[in-house]
Each structure stands twice: as structure tokens, then as C-alpha cells.
SEDO-206728 format. One record per atom (N, C-alpha, C, O): residue in three letters; residue number from 1; y, z, x. Coordinates in steps of 0.02 Angstrom, whole numbers, plus 32768, in hexadecimal, padded with zeros to 4 digits. Atoms other than C-alpha are relative to their C-alpha. Layout:
# residues N
PT  aa   i north   up east
PT ALA NUM     Y    Z    X
...
# end
This chain:
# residues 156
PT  aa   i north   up east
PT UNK   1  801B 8041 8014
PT UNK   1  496E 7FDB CA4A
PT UNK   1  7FB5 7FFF 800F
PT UNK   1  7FA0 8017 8044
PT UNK   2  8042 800D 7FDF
PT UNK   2  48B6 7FB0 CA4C
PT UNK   2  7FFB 7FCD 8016
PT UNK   2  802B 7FA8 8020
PT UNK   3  800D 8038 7FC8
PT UNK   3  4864 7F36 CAA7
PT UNK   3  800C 7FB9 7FD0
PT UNK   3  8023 7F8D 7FF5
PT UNK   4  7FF6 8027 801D
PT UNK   4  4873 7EB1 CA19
PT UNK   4  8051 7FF2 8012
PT UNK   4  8066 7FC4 8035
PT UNK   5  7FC3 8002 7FF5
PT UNK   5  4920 7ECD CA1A
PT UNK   5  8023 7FF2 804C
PT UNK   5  8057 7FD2 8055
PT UNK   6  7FED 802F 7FC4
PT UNK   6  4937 7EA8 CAC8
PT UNK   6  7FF9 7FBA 7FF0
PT UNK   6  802B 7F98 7FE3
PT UNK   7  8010 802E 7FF1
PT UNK   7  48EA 7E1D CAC7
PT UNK   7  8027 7FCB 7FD0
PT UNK   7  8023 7F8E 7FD7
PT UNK   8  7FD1 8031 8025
PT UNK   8  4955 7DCB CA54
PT UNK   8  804F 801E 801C
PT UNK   8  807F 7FFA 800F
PT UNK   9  7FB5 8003 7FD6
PT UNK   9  49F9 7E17 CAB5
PT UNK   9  7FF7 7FEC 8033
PT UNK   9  802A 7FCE 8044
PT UNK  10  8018 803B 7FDB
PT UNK  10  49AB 7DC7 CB3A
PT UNK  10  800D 7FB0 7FF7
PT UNK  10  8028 7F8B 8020
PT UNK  11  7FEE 8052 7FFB
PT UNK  11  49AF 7D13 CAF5
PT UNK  11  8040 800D 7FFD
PT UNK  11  805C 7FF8 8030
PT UNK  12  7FB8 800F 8007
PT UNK  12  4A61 7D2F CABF
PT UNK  12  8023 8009 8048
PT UNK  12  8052 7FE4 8055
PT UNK  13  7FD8 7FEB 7FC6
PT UNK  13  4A9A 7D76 CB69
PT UNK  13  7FD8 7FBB 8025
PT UNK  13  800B 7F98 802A
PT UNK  14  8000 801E 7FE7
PT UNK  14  4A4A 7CF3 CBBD
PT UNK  14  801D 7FA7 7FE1
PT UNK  14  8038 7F7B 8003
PT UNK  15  7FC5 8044 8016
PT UNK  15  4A91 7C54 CB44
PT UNK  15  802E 8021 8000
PT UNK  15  8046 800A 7FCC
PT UNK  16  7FB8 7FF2 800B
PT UNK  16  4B33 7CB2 CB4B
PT UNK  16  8019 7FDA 803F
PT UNK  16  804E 7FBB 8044
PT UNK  17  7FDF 801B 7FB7
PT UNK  17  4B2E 7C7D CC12
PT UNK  17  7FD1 7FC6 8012
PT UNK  17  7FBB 7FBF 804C
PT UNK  18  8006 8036 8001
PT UNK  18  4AE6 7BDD CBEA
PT UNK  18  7FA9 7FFD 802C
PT UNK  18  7FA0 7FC9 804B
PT UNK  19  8041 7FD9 7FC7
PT UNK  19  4A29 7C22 CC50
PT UNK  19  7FCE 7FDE 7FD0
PT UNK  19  7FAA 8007 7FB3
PT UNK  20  8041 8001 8025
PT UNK  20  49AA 7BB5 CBEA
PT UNK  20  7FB9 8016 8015
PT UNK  20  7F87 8019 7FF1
PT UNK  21  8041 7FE0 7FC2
PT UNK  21  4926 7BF4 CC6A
PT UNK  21  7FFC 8036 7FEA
PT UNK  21  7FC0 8043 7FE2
PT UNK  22  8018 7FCC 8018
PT UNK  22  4939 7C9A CC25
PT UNK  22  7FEC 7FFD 7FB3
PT UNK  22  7FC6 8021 7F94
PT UNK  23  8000 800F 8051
PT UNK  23  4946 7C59 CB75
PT UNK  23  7FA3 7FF7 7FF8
PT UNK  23  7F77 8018 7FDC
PT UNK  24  8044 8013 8020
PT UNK  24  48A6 7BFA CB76
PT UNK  24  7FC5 8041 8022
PT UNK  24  7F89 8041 8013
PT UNK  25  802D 7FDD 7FF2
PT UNK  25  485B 7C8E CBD1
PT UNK  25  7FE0 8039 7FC2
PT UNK  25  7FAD 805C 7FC3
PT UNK  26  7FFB 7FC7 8032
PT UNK  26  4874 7CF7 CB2F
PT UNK  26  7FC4 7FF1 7FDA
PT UNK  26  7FA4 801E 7FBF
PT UNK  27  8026 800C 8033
PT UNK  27  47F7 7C81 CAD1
PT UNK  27  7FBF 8005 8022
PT UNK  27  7FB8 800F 805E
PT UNK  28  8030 7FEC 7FFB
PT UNK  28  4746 7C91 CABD
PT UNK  28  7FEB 7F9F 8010
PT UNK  28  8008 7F6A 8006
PT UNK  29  8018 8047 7FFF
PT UNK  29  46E2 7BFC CAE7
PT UNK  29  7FFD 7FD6 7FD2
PT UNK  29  800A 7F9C 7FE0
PT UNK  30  800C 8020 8032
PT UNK  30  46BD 7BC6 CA3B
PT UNK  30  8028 8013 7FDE
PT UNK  30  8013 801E 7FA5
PT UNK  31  7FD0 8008 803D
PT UNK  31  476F 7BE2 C9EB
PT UNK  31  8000 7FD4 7FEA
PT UNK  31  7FE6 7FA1 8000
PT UNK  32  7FEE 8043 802E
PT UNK  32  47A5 7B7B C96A
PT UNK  32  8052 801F 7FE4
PT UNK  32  8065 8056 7FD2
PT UNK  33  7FA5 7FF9 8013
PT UNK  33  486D 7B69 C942
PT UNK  33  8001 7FD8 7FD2
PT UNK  33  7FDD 7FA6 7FD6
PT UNK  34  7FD4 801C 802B
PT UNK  34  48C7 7B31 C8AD
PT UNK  34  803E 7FFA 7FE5
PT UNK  34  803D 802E 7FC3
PT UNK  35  7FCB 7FFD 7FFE
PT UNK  35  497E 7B0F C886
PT UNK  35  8011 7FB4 7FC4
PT UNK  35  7FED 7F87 7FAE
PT UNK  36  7FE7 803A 804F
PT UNK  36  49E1 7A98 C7F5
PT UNK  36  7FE1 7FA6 803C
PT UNK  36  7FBD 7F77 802C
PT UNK  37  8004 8030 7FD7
PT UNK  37  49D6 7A17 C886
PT UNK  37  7FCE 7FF3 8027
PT UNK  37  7FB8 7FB9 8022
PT UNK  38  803A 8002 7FE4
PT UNK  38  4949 7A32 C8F9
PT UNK  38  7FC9 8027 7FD0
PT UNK  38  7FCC 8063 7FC4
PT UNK  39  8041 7FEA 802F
PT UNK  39  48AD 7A51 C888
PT UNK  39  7FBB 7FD7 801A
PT UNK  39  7FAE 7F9E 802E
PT UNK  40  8029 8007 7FE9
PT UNK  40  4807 7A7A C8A6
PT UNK  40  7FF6 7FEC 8055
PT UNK  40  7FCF 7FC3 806D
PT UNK  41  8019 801D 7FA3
PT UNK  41  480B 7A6D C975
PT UNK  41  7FCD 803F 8003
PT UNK  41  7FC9 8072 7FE0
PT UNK  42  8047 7FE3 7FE4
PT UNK  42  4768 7AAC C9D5
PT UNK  42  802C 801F 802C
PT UNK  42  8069 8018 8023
PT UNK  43  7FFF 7FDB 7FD4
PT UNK  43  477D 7B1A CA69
PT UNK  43  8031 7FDA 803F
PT UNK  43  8066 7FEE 8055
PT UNK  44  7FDD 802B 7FCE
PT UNK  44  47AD 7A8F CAEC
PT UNK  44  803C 7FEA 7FE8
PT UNK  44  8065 7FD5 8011
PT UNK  45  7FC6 803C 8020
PT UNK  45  482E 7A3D CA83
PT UNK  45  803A 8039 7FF2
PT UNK  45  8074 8027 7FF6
PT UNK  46  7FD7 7FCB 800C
PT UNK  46  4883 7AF2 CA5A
PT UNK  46  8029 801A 8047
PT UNK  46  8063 8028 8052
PT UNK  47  7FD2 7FFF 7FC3
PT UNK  47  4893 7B0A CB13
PT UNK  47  8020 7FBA 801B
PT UNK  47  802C 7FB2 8057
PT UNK  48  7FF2 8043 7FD7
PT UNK  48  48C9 7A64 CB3B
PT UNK  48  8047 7FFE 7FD9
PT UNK  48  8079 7FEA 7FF7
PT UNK  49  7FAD 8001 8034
PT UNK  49  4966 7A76 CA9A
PT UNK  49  8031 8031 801F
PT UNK  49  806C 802A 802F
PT UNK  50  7FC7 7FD6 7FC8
PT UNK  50  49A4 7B08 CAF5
PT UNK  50  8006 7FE1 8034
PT UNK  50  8043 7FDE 803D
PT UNK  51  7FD6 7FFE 7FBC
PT UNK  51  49AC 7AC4 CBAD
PT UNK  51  803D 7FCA 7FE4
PT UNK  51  8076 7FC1 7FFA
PT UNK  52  7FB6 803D 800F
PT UNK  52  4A0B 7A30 CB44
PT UNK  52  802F 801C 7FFB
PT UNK  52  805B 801A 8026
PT UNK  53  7FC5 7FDA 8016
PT UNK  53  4A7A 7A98 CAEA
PT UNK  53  801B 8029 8028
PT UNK  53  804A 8046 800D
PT UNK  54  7FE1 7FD3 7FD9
PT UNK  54  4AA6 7B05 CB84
PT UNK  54  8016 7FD1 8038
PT UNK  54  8048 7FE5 8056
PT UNK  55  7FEA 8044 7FE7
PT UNK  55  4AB3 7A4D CBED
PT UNK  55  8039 7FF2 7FEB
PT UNK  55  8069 7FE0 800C
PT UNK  56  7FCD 804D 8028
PT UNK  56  4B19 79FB CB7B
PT UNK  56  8035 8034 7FE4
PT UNK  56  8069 8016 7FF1
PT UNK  57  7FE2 7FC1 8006
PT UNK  57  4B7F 7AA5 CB3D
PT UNK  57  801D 8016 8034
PT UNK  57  800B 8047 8054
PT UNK  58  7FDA 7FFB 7FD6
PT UNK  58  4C03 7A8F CBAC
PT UNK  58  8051 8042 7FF8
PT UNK  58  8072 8065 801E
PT UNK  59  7FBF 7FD4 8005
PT UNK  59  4C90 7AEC CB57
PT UNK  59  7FDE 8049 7FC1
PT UNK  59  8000 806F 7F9F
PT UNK  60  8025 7FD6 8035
PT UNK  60  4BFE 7B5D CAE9
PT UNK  60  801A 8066 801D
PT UNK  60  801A 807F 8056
PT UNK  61  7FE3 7FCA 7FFD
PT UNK  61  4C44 7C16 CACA
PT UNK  61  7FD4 8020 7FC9
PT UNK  61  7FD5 800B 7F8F
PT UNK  62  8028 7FE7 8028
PT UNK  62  4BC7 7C86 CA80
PT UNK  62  7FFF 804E 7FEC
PT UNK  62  7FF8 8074 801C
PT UNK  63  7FFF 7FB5 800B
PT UNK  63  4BCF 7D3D CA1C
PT UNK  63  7FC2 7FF8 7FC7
PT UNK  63  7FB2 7FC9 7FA2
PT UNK  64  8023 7FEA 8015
PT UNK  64  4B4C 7D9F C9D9
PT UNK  64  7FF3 803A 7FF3
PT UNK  64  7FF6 806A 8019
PT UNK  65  8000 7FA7 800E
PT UNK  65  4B27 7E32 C96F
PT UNK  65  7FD7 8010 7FD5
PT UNK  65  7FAE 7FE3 7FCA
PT UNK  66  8049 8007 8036
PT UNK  66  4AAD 7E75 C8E6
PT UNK  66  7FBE 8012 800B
PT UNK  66  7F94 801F 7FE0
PT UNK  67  804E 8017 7FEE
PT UNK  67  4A13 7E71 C949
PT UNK  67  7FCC 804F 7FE0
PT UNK  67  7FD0 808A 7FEF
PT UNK  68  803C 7FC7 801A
PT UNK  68  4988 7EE4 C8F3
PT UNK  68  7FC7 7FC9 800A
PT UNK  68  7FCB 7F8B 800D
PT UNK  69  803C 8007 7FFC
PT UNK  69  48D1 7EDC C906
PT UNK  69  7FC3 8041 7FF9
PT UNK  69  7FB8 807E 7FF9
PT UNK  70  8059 7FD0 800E
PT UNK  70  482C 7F26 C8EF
PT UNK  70  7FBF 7FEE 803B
PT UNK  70  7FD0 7FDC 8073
PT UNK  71  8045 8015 7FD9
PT UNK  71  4773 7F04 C946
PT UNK  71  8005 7FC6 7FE2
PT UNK  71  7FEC 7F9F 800B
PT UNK  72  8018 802E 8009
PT UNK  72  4772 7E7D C8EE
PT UNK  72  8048 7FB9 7FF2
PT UNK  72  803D 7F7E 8001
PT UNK  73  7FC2 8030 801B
PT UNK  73  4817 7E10 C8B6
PT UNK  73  8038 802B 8009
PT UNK  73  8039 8065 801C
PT UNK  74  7FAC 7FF3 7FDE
PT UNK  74  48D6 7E1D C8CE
PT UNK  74  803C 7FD6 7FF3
PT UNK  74  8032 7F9F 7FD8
PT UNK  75  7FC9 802A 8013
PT UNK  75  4973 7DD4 C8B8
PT UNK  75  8039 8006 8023
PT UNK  75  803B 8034 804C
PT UNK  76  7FBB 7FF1 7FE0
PT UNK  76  4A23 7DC2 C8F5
PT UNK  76  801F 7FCC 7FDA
PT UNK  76  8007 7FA6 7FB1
PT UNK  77  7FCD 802F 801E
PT UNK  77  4AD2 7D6A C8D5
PT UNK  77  8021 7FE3 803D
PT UNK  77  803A 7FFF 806E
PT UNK  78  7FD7 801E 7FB7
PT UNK  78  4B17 7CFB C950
PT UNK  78  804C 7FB0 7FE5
PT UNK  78  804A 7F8E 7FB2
PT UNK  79  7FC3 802C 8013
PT UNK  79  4BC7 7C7D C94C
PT UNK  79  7FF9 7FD7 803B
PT UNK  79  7FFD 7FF9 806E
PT UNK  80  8008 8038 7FCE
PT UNK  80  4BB2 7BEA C9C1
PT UNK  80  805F 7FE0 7FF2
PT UNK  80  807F 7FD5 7FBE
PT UNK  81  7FB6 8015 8005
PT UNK  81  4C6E 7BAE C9FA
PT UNK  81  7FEF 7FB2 803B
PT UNK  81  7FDA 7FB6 8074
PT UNK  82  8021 801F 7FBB
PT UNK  82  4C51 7AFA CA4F
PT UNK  82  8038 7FC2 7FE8
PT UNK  82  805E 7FC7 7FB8
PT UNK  83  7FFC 8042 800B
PT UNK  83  4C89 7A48 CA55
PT UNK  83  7FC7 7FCE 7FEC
PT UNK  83  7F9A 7FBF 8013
PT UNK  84  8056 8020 8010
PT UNK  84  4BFF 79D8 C9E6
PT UNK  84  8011 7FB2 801E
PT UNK  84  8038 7F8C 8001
PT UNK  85  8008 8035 7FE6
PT UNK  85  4BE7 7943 CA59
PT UNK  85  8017 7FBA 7FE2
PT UNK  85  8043 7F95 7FFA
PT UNK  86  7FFB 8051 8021
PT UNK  86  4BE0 78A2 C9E7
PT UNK  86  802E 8014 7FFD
PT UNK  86  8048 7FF0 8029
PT UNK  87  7FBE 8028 801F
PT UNK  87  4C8A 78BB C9AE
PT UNK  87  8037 801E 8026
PT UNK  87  8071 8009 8029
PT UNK  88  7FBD 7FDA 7FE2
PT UNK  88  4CEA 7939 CA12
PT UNK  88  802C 802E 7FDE
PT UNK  88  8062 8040 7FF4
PT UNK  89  7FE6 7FCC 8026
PT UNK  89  4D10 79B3 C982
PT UNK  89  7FE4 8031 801F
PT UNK  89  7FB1 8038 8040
PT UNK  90  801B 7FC6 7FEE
PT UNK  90  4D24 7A59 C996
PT UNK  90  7FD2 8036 7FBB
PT UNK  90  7FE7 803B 7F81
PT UNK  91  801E 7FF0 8035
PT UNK  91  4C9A 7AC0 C934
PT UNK  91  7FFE 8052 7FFE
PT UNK  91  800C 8060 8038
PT UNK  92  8006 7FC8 800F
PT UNK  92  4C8A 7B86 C902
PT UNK  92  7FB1 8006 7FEB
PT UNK  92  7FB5 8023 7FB5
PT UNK  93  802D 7FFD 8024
PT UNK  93  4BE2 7B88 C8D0
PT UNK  93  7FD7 8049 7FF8
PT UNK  93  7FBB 805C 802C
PT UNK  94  8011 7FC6 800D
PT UNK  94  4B9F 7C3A C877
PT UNK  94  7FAF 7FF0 7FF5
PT UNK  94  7F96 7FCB 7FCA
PT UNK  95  8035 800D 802C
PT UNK  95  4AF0 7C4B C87D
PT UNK  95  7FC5 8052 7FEC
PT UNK  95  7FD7 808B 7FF7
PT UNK  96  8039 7FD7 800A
PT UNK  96  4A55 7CBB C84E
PT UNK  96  7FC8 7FFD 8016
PT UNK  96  7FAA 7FCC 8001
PT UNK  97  8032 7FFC 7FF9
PT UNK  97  49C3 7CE9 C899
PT UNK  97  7FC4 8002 8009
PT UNK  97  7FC1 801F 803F
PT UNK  98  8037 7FCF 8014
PT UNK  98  4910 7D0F C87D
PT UNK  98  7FCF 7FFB 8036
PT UNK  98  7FC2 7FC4 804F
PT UNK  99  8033 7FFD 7FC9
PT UNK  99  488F 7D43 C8FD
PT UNK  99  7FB4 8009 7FEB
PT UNK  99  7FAB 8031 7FBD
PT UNK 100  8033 7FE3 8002
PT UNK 100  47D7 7D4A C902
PT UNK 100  7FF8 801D 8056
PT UNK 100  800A 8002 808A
PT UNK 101  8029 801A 7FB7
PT UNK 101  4782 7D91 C992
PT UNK 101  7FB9 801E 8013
PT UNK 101  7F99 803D 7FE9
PT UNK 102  8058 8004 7FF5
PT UNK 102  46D4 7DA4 C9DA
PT UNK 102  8015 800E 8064
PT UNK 102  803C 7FEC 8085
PT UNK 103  801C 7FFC 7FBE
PT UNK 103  46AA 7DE8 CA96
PT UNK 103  8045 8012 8018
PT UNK 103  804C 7FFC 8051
PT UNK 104  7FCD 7FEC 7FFA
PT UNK 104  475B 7E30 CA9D
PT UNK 104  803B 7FC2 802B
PT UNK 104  8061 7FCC 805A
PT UNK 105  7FE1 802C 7FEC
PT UNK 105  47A5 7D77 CAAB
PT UNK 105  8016 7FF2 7FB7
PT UNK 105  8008 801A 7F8A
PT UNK 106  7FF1 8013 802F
PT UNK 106  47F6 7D0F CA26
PT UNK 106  7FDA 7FD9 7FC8
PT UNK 106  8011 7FC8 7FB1
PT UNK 107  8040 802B 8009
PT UNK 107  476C 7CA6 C9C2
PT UNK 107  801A 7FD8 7FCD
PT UNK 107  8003 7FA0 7FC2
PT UNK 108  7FE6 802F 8037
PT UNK 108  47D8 7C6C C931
PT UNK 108  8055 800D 7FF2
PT UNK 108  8071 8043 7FFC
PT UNK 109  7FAC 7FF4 7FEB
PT UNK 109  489E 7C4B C920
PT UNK 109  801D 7FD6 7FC3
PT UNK 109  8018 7F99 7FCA
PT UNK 110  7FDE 800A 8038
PT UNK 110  48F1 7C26 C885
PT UNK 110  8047 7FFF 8002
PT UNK 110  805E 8038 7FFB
PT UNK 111  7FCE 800C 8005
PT UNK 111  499C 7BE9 C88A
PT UNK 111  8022 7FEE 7FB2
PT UNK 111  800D 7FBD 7F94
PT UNK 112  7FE9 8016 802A
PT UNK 112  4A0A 7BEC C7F5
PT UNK 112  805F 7FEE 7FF6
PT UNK 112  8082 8018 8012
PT UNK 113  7FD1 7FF7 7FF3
PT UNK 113  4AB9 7BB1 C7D7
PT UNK 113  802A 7FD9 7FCB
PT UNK 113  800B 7FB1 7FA8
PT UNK 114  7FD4 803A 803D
PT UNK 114  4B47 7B55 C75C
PT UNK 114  7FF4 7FC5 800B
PT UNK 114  8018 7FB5 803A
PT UNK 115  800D 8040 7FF0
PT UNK 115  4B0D 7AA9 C764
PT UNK 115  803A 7FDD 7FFD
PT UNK 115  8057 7FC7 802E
PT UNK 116  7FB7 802D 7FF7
PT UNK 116  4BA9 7A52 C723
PT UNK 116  802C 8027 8007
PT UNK 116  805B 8019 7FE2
PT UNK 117  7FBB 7FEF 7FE2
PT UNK 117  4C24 7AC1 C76E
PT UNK 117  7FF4 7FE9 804F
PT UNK 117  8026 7FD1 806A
PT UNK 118  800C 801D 7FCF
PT UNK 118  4BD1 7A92 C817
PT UNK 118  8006 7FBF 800E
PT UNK 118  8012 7FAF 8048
PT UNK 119  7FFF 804C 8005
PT UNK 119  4BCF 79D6 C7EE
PT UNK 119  8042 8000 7FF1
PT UNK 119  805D 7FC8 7FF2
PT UNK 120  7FC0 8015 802A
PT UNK 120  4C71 79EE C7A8
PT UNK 120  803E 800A 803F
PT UNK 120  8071 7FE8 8046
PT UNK 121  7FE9 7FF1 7FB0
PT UNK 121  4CB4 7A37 C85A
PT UNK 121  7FF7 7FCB 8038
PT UNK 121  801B 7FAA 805E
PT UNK 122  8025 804D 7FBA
PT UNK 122  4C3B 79BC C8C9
PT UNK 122  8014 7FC8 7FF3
PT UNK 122  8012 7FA0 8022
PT UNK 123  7FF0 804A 8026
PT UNK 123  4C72 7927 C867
PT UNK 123  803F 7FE4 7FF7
PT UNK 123  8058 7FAF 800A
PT UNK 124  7FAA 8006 8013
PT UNK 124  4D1F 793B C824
PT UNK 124  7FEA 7FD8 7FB9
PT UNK 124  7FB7 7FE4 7F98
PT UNK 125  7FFD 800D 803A
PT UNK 125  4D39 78D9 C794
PT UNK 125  7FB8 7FDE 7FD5
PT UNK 125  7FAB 7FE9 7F9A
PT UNK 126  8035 8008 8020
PT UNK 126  4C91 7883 C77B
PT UNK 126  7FD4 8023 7FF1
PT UNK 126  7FAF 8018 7FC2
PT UNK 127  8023 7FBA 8009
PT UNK 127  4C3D 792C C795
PT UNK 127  8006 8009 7FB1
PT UNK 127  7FDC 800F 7F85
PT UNK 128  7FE2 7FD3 8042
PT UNK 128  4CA0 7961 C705
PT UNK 128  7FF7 7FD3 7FB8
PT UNK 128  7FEF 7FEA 7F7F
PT UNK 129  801A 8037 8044
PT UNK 129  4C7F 78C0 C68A
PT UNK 129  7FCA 7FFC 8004
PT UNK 129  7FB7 7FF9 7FC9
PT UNK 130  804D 800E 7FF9
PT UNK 130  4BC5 78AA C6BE
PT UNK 130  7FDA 8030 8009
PT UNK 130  7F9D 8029 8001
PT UNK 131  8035 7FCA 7FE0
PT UNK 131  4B89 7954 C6FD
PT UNK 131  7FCB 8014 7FE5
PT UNK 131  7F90 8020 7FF4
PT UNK 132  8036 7FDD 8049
PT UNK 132  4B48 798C C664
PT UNK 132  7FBB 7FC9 7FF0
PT UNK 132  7F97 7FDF 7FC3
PT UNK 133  8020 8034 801D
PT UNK 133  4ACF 78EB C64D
PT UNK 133  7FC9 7FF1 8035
PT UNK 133  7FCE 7FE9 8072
PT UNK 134  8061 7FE8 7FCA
PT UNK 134  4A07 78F2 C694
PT UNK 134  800C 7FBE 802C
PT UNK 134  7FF9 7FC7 8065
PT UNK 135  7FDF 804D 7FDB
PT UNK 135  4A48 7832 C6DD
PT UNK 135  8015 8017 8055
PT UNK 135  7FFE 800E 808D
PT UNK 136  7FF1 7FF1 7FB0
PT UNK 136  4AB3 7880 C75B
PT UNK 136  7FDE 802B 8013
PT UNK 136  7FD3 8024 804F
PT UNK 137  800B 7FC8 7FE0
PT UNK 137  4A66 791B C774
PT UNK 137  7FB6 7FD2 803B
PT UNK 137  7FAA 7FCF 8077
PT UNK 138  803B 8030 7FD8
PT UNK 138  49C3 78A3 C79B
PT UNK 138  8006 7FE5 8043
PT UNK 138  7FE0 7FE7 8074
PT UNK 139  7FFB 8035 7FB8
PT UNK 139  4A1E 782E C81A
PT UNK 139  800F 803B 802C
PT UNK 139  7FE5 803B 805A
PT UNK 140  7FFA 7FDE 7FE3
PT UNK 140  4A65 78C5 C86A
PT UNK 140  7FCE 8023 802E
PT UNK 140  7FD7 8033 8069
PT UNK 141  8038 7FC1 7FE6
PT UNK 141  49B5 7930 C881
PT UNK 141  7FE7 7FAB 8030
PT UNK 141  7FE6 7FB2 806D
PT UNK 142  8032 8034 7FE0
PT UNK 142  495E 7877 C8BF
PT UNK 142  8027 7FE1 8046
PT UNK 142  8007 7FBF 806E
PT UNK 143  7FE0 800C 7FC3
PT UNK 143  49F8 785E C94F
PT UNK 143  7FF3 8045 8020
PT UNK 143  7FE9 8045 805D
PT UNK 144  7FF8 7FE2 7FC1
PT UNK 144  49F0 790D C983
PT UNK 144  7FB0 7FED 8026
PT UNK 144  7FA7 7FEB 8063
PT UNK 145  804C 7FF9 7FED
PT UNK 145  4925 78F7 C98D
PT UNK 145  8001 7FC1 8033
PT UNK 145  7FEA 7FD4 8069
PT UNK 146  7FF6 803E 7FC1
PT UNK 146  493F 7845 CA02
PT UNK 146  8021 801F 802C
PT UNK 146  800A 801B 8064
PT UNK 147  7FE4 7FE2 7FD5
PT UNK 147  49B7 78A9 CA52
PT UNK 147  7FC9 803A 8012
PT UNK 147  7FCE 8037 8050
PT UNK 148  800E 7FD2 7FD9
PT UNK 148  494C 7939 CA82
PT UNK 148  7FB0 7FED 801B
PT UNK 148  7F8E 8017 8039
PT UNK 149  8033 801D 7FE2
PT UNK 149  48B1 78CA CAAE
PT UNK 149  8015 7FD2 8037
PT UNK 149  7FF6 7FC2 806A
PT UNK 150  7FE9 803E 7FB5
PT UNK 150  4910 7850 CB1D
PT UNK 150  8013 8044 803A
PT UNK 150  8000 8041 8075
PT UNK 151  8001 7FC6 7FC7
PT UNK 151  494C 790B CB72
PT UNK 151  7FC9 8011 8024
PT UNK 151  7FC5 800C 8061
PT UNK 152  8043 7FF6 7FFA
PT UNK 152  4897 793F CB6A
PT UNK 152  7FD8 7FD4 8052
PT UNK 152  7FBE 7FEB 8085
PT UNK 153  800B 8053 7FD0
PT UNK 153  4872 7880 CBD5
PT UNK 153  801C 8012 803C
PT UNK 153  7FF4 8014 806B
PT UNK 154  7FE8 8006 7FCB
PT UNK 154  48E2 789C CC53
PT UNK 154  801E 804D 8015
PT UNK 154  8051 804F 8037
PT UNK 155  8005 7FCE 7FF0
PT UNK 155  48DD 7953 CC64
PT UNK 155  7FB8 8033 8003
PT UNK 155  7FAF 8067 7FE5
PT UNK 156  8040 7FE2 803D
PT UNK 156  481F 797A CC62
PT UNK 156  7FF1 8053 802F
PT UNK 156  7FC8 807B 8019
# end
């Protein structure tokens, strides 16, 4: 493996055992993360979604495999197994990838994944009638973002 490639079996081995301390150690000062749900976060706000998600990721079960890289970008495949909070469904969620990095840290993080099979899991039946529609997807991205600024507040 090269050193890229650690460093992304690194984050996974450390969210596998819930370690956001090693997580956010992976990033560069000036990452930037994106995901169907969290979009566009700065550096602070990327480490602050992981300590949530490894907080609040009580029953979270994580595999990972895939991982290639270069000097410069990288990727992997990872399956998040958890309980999603608001409702108490259980979710599978498959996702993808993409790395930049700079100074042999992470600098940019691209999450991709089934939008309405995830909504359609997290939700249950309204997932599955509404998922598809920029409405919910909207209210969804603007609760987790209150949610991970009120974390932010009282986790600084």
C-alpha cells in the first residue's frame, strides 16, 4: 500500500471503532467534504460530522474495501450498518468514495451514494413516496445542517 492508501485505511479503521480523533486527524486543515446530505462543509464542520456520527452511531457497523490511490487522489467502497436516529429504522447504506489529497492528508472527500434507497431505508414509507422530490431531500440536508451546528455549539 502507499502512503495515500493508508491514509484512507486509516480513516476506515479508525470510524470502524468509532475514534473520530483519528478520523479528523486524517484531514488536512483546509478539507472540504461533500455527501447527498451534508454538502459543501469547510474543514471544521467535516470534523465536527464525524465526532457526531461516531457520538450518535451507537449501533454503527462499518466494512470497507476498494481503497486505491495515487500522489494525488483515491477512492474506496464502504457499507455503513447503523440505526438512523429520527426514526429508528434500520439502514444499509452503500457508499463511494473520492479522495483528494495534499501534504499526505485528506484535502477533499466526496461521498456518493443511492439517494432514495437511503431515504427509502431512513424513512420507511415516506422515504419511499417523497425521497425522490428536491422538497424532501431539501428539508432533510437543512435538519441535518441545524443538527450538526447545534453539535458544533455545544461541542466546540
Amino acid at each position: 500500500m502507499n502512503s495515500n492508501e493508508l491514509v484512507i485505511q486509516q480513516f476506515y479503521t479508525n470510524f470502524s471503532k468509532k475514534d473520530y480523533k483519528g478520523m479528523q486527524a486524517c484531514y488536512h486543515d483546509k478539507a472540504e467534504f461533500s455527501d447527498a446530505v451534508f454538502q459543501n462543509l469547510n474543514s471544521a464542520q467535516v470534523k465536527s460530522m464525524w465526532h457526531m456520527l461516531c457520538k450518535n452511531g451507537k449501533d454503527l457497523q462499518l466494512e470497507f474495501k476498494n481503497i486505491e490511490a495515487n500522489e494525488h487522489k483515491g477512492s474506496a467502497d464502504w457499507i455503513a450498518h447503523y440505526t438512523f436516529s429520527t426514526t429508528g429504522k434500520k439502514v444499509i447504506n452503500r457508499i463511494h468514495a473520492e479522495f483528494l489529497f495534499e501534504d499526505g492528508k485528506i484535502i477533499g472527500h466526496i461521498d456518493s451514494f443511492n439517494w432514495y434507497q437511503w431515504a427509502s431505508q431512513a424513512f420507511g414509507l415516506s422515504g419511499r413516496l417523497l425521497g425522490w422530490t428536491s422538497f424532501f431531500r431539501n428539508k432533510v440536508r437543512k435538519k441535518a445542517m441545524g443538527n450538526l451546528m447545534l453539535f458544533m455549539k455545544n461541542n466546540p
